[in-house]
N, C-alpha and C positions, 0 to 999 in steps of 0.2 A: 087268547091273551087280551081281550076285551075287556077286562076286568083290573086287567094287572096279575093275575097272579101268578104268574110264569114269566120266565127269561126270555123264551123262544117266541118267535112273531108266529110260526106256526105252530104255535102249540093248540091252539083255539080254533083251530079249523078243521072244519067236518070231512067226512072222505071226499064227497062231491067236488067241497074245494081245491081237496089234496088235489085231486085226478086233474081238475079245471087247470090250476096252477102248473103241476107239472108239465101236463101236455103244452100251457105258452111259452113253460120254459124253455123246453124241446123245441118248438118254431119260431121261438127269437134267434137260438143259436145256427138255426138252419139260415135264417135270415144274415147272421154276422157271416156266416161261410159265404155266400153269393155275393156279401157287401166284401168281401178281403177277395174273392175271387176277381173280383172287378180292380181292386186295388194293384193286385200282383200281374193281371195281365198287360202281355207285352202288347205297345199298341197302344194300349188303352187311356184312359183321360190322364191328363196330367197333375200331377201333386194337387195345384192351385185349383184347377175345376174341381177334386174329390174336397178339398176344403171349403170351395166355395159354396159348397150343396151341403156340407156338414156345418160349415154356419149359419144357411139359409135353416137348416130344418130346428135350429136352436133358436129362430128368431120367434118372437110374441105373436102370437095368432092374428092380430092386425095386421103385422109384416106378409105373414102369408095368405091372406085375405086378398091386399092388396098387391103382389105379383101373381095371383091366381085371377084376378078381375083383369089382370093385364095381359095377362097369358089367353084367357077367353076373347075379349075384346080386340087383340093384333090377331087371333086366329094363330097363335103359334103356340110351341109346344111351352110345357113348363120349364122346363130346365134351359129352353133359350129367354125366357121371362129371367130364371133367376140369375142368370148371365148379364142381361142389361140391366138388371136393377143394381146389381154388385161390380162388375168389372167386365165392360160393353166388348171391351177387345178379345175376353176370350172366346166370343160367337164363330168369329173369324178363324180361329184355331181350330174350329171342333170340328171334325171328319164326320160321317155319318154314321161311320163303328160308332166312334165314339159317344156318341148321341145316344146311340140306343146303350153302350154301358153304363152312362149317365143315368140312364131312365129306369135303368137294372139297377144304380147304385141308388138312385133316390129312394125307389119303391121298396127298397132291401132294409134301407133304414129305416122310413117312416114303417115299416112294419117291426121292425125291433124293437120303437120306440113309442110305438103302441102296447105292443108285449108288454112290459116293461110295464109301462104305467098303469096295467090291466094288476096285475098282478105285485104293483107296488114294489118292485126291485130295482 
């Protein structure tokens, strides 16, 4: 569809792409299932932390530039970086499940959200 002459966005792509495309489709979705798994377990992070990691990962690549130079620099993890950069009290809240669901939910997304941009959907 590089051209314009077709409706379909894949219509202009070679099998290579088919198969390349397909298969990120397939591992995004795998991705959302571990990111809703995390969501729906009991225990697990609260509304407000799963939010606040889903607006950290929509922030401007300088945003996370700089909570990731923070996150190296204190020696601590990411997700307690993006804790004190947004709302310091939820630190305090977090158990150590919960931390490492955190760490499942951040990596679940930023892998979807890679997919995703790989592939233009």
């Amino acid at each position: 569809n590089w051209v314009g002459l077709t409706q379909n966005a894949d219509d202009g792509m070679n099998l290579l792409q088919r198969i390349i495309a397909a298969v990120l489709s397939w591992d995004a979705s795998e991705f959302k299932k571990s990111a809703e798994k995390v969501e729906k377990a009991k225990g697990g992070p609260t509304d407000e932390m799963l939010r606040t990691i889903r607006e950290h990962i929509e922030d401007t690549r300088s945003e996370h530039d700089t909570v990731r130079e923070a996150s190296q620099q204190n020696s601590q993890s990411i997700i307690t970086a993006i804790f004190n950069a947004r709302s310091p009290a939820l630190n305090g809240l977090l158990t150590e499940a919960q931390h490492a669901q955190c760490l499942e939910y951040y990596s679940a997304l930023l892998s979807v959200r890679d997919r995703d941009s790989i592939t233009g959907a």
